[in-house]
C-alpha positions in Angstrom: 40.7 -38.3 48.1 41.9 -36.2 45.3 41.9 -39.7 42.8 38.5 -40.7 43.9 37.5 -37.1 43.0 39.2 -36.7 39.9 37.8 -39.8 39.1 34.1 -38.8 40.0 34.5 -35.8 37.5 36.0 -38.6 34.5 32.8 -40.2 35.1 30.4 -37.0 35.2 32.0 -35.3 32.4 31.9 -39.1 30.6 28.5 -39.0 30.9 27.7 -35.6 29.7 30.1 -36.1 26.6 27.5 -38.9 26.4 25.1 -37.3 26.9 25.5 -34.1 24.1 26.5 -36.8 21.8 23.4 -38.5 22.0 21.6 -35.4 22.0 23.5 -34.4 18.7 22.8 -37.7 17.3 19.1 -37.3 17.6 19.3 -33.7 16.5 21.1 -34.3 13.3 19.8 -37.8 12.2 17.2 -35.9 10.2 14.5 -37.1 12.9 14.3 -34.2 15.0 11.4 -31.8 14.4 13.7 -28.6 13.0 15.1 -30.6 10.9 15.8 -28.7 7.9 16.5 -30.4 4.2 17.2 -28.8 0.6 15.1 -30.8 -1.5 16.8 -29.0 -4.7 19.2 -26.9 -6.3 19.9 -25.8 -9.8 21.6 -22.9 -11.4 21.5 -21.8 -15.1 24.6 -23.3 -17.4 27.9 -21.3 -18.1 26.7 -19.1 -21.1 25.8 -15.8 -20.5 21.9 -14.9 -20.7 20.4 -12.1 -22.7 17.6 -11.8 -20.0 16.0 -9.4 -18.0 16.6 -10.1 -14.5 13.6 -11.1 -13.3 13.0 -13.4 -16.4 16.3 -15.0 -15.0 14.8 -15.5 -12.2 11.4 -17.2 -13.7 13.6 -19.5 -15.5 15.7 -21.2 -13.0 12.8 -20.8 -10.1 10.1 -22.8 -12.5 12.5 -25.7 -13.1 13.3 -25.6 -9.3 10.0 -26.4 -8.7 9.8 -29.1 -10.7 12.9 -30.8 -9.6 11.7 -30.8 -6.1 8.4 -32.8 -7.0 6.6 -30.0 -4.4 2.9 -28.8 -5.3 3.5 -24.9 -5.8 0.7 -24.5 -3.2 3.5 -25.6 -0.5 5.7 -23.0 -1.0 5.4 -19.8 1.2 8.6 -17.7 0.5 10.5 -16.9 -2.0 13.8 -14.9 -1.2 16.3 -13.5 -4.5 19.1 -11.4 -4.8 19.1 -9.1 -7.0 21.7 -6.7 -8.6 19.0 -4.1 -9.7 19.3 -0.3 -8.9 15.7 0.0 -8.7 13.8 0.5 -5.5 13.5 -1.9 -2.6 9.5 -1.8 -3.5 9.7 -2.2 -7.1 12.0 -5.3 -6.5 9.9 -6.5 -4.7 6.6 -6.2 -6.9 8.7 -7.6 -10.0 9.6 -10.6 -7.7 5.7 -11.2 -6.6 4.7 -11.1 -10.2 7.5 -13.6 -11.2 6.2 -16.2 -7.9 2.6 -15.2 -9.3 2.9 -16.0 -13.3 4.6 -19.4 -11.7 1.7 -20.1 -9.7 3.3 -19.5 -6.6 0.3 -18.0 -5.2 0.9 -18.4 -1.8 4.6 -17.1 -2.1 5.5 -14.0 -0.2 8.1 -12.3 -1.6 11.4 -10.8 -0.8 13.8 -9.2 -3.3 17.2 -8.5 -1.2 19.7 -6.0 -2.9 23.8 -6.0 -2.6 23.2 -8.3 0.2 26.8 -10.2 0.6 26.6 -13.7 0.1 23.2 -13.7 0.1 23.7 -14.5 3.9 20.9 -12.5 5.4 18.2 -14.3 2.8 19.6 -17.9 3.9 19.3 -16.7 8.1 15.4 -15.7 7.2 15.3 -19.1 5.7 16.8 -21.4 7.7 15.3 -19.6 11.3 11.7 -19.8 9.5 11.4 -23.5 8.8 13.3 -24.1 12.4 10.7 -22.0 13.7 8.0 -24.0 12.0 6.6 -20.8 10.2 6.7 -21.9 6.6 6.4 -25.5 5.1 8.9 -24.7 1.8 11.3 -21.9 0.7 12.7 -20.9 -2.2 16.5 -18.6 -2.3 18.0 -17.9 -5.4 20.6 -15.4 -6.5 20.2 -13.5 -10.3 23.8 -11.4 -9.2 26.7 -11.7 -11.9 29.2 -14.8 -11.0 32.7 -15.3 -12.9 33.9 -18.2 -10.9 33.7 -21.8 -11.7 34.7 -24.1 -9.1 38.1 -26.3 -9.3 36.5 -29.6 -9.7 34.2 -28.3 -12.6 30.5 -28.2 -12.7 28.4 -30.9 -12.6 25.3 -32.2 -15.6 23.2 -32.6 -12.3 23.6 -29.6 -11.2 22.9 -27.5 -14.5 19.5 -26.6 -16.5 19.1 -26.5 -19.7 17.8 -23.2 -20.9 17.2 -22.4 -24.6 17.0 -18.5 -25.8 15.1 -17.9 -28.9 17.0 -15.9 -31.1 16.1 -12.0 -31.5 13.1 -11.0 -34.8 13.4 -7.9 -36.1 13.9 -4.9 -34.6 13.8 -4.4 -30.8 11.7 -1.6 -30.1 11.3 -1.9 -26.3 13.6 0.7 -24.1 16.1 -1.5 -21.6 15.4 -0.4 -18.3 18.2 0.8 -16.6 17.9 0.1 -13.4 18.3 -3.4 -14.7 22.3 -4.7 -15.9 21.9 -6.7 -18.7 23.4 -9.5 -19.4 23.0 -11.5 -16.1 25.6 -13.8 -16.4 23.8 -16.4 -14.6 20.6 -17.8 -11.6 20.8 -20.3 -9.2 18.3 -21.5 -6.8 17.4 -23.8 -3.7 14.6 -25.1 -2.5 14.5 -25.7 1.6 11.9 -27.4 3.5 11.8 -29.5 7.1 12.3 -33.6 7.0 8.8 -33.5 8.0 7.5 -31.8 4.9 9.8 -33.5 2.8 8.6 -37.0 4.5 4.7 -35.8 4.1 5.4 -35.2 0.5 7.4 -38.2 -0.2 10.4 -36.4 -1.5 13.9 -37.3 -1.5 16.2 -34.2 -0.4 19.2 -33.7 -1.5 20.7 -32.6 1.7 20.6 -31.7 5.5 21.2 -29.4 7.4 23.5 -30.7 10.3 24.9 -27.3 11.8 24.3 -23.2 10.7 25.4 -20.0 12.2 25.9 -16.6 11.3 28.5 -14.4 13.3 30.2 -11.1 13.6 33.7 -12.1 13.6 35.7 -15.4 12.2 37.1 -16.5 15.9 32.8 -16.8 16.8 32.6 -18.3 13.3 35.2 -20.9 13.3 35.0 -21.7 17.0 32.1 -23.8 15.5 34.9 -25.9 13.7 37.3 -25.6 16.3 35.0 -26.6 19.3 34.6 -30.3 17.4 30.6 -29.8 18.9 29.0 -31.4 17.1 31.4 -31.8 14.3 34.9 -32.5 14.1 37.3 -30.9 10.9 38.2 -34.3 10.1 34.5 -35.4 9.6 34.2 -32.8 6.7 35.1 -34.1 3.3 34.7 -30.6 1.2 35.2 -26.9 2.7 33.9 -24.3 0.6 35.2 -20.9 1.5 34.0 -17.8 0.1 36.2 -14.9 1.2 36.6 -11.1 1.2 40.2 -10.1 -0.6 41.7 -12.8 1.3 44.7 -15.0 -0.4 44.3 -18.8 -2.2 44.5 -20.4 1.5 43.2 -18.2 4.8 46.0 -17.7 6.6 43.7 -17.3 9.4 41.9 -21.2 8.6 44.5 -23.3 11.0 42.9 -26.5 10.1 44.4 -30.2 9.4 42.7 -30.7 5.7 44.7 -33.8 4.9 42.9 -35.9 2.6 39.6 -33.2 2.7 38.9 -30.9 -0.5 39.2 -27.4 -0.1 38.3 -24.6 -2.7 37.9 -20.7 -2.2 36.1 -18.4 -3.6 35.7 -14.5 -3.5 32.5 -13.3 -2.9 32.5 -11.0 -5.6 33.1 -13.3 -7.7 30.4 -16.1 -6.6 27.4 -16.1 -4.6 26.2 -18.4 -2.3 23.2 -20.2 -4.4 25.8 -20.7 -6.7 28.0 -22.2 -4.2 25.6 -24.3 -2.2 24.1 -25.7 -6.1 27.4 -27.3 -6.0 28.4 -28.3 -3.2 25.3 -30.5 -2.7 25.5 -32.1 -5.7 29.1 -32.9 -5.9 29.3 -34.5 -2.5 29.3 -38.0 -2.3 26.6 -39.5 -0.7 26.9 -39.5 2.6 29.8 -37.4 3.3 30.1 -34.1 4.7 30.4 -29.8 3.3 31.3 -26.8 5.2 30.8 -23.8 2.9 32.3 -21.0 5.0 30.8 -17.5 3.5 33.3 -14.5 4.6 31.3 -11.0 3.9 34.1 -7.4 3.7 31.2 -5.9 6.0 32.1 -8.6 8.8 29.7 -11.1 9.3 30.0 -14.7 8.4 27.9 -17.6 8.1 29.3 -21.4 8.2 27.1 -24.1 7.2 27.5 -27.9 7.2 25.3 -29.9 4.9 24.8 -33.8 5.2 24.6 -35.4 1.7 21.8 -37.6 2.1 21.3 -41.2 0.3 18.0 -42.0 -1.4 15.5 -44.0 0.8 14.7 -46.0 -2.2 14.2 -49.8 -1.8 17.3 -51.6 -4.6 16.3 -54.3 -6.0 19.5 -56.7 -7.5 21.4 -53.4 -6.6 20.0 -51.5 -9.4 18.4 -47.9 -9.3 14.9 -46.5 -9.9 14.2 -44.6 -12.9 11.2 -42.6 -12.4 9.6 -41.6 -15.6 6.5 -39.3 -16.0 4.8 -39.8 -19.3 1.5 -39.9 -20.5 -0.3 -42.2 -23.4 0.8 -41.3 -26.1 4.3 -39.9 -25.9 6.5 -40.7 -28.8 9.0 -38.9 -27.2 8.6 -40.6 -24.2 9.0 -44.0 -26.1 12.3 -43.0 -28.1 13.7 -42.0 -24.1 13.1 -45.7 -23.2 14.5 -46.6 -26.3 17.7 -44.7 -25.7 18.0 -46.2 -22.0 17.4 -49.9 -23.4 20.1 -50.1 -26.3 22.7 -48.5 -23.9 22.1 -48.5 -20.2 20.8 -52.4 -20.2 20.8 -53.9 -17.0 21.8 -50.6 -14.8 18.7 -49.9 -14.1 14.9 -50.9 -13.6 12.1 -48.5 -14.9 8.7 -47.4 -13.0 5.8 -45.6 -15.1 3.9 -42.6 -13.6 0.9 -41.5 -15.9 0.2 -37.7 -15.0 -2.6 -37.6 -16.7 -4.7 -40.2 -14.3 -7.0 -39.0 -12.1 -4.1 -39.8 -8.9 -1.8 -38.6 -10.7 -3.0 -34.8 -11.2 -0.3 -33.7 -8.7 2.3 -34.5 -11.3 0.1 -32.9 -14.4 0.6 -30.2 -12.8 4.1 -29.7 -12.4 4.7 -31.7 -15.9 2.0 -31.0 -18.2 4.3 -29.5 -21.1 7.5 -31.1 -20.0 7.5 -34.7 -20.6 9.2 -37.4 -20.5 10.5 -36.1 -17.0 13.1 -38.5 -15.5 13.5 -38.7 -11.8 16.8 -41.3 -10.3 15.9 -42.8 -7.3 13.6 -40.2 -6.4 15.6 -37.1 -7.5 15.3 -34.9 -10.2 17.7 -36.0 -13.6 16.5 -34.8 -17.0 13.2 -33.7 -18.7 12.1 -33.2 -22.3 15.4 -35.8 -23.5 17.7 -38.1 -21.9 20.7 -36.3 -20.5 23.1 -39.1 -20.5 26.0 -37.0 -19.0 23.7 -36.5 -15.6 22.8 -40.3 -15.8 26.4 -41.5 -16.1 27.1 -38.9 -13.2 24.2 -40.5 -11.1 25.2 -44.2 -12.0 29.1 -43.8 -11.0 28.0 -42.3 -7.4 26.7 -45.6 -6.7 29.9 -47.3 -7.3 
């Protein structure tokens, strides 16, 4: 009796393994309704900028926007932290006048201050799209950040921003309420797999799993409980702690074979973090950035990074280019990718200024030749042959 029943309860609890494994499986193939995607992510390069902060945050928003291929009209948040002293409101007001000289007009705008790790603006955001109350966000961080990570940072990942030099004297007062330098922006742009399908876009990454706790045993019982994701199905754990040592003692997990970096949240902020974690992993493989706050909460996300849905032909990818007639710069771009990328690659035209094309004028009007790889974002104004030879040996 006791084998027939212990059998019975195999079976049941069989089938309900079954069961929440197919129910993970739909959830988290990027199908699901609430399925949420970052369709970009950029941060500004090593240097230190001589920039107000808000102009910081113009900078890297603006090419944001244009890596993600997303009309500005789409966009219905935009979320920053800041480092300013000034008031919540006047944060806030310099923030909706940066989303409005950008053309974000339908951006509303929230300017978080000494928010740690940025986790509260990255809840709002990911609880909004699952919620289905906005179509595409915007976070970014213009906070100081020292830290690089191990493995370097990545051409793909990086803008490139050029300062004019300083003319004669400077007669305006710094403000300050504002620290100046800012040693550097980063930025992400979320949306839902349904927006990003509508739009045609090519995310960079999902969302499989997020949550946001009060304690690390809530937090890591998410890694522990192997539902829906095991420790050995991650390939890169990024873990941004509070005045913790190299290694957690407190992270009891077998990482054999997986990469693992820390970071200390004073150091780095999350925008920063996530910028490089979805463009350094491989396609198809798995992150964990693990975000450890001194006031006690924590947020662990996994991120899926997702392959192009773009038809290969012979095995080669799509250059995108968006050019106009003329363009003698675009011409000497085509040039440079004919004498020494030969036979990597096959090349597709998009005119921005034809009439069907008006969505790409736009976003490009003063930036071309704009070069997308297999439907993501790669270089504008030249040919950045460090990104492409990034892009070409992550097919190998």
């Amino acid at each position: 009796m006791h084998m027939i029943m212990l059998e019975r309860f195999r079976m049941q609890h069989s089938k309900n393994i079954s069961r929440l494994l197919r129910h993970f499986s739909r959830q988290l193939d990027g199908t699901h309704n609430n399925a949420v995607v970052i369709a970009a992510a950029v941060r500004t390069p090593r240097t230190p900028f001589k920039a107000e902060e808000q102009k910081l945050a113009g900078i890297v928003i603006d090419e944001l926007v244009k890596r993600t291929l997303v009309p500005r009209e789409e966009f219905k948040k935009l979320i920053v932290c800041c480092s300013s002293n000034a008031s919540a409101s006047d944060c806030n007001a310099r923030l909706a006048n940066v989303a409005k000289e950008l053309g974000l007009k339908s951006c509303e705008a929230h300017a978080l201050q000494d928010d740690i790790c940025s986790i509260t603006g990255l809840r709002m955001t990911l609880d909004s799209l699952r919620e289905g109350k906005a179509q595409c966000i915007i976070t970014g961080d213009t906070r100081c950040q020292f830290l690089e990570p191990d493995d370097g940072l990545l051409a793909n990942e990086l803008m490139t921003v050029h300062q004019a030099p300083a003319r004669g004297k400077q007669t305006a007062k710094a403000d300050p309420s504002e620290p100046t330098p800012t040693l550097g922006a980063a930025a992400l742009a979320w949306t839902t797999y349904e927006t990003a399908e509508r739009l045609q876009l090519q995310p960079l990454a999902l969302v499989r799993e997020f949550a946001v706790k009060n304690n690390r045993e809530d937090a890591l019982y998410h890694v522990h409980g192997g539902q829906p994701l095991l420790p050995s199905q991650i390939h890169t754990w990024d873990l941004v702690t509070s005045r913790e040592p190299p290694k957690p003692s407190y992270f009891h997990l077998d990482l054999s074979g997986n990469n693992l970096c820390t970071h200390d949240n004073l150091h780095i902020t999350a925008s920063h973090l996530l910028t490089h974690l979805v463009h350094s992993l491989p396609a198809g493989e798995l992150g964990c950035a693990y975000m450890d706050g001194s006031d006690g909460r924590l947020m662990i996300i996994f991120l899926e990074k997702l392959k192009p849905k773009i038809a290969q032909v012979d095995g080669l990818p799509l250059l995108t280019l968006y050019t106009k007639k003329p363009c003698p710069l675009c011409d000497d771009l085509v040039s440079q990718l004919e004498q020494k990328y030969a036979g990597k690659f096959r090349l597709e035209k998009v005119y921005i200024d034809r009439k069907e094309n008006v969505r790409y004028l736009r976003l490009f009007r003063h930036d071309i030749p704009v070069l997308f790889f297999n439907g993501q974002f790669l270089c504008m104004h030249k040919l950045n042959e460090e990104a492409l030879r990034e892009r070409l040996a992550g097919l190998e």
